[in-house]
C-alpha positions in Angstrom: 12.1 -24.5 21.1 10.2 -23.1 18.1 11.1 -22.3 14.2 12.6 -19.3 12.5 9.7 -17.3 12.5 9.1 -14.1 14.5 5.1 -15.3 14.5 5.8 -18.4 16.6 8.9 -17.1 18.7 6.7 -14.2 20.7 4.5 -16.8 21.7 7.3 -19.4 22.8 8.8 -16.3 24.5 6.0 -15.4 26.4 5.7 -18.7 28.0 9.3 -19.9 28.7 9.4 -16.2 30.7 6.0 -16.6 32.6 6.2 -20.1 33.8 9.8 -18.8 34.8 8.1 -16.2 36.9 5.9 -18.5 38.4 8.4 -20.7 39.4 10.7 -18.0 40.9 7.2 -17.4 43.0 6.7 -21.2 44.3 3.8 -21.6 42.0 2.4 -24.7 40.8 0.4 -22.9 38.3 1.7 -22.5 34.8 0.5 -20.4 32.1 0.4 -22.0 28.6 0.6 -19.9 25.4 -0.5 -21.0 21.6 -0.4 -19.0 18.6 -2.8 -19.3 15.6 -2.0 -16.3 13.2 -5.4 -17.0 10.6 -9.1 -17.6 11.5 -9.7 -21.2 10.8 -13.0 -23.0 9.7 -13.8 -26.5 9.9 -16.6 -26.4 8.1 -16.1 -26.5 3.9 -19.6 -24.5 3.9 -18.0 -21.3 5.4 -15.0 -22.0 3.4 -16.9 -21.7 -0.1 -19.1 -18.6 1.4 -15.8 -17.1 2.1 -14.4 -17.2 -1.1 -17.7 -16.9 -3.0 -17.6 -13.1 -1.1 -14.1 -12.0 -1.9 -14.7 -13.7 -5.9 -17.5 -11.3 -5.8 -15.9 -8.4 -4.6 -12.3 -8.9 -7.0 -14.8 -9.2 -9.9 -16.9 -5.7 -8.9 -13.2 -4.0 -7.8 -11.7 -5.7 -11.6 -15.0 -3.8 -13.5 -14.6 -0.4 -11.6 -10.7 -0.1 -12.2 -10.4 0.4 -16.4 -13.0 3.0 -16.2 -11.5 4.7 -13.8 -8.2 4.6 -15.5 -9.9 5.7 -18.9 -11.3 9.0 -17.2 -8.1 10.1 -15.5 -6.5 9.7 -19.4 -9.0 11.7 -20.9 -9.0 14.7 -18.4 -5.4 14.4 -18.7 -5.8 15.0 -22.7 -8.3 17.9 -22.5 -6.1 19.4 -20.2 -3.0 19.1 -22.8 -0.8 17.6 -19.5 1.5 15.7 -21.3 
């Protein structure tokens, strides 16, 4: 009925349990469940945007983090902490 993974079981759950329900009921409605874990585009333009924004912000993040570290080992050293 589905794979290995918890992500696509829940789903499969939900619906073999509610169409039960509604069938215990007399229905003749029945309730139908998908899962899709990640946003998808289908548009390549949104896809480049995308990734042109997080490149941007892994390149700021990359430049802001050996400064940081360089600080914290120089208080550390006028301090006498090690």
């Amino acid at each position: 009925m589905c794979s290995a993974e918890p992500i696509n079981c829940f789903p499969m759950l939900v619906n073999i349990l509610s169409n039960t329900f509604l069938r215990l009921f007399n229905s003749t409605a029945r309730i139908r469940v998908w899962s899709e874990p990640f946003y998808s585009t289908q548009s390549p333009e949104i896809k480049s945007d995308i990734f042109f924004i997080c490149l941007s912000y892994m390149l700021t993040l990359a430049a802001g983090l050996p400064p940081h570290f360089a600080v914290s080992s120089m208080e550390d050293y006028k301090v006498k902490s090690m």
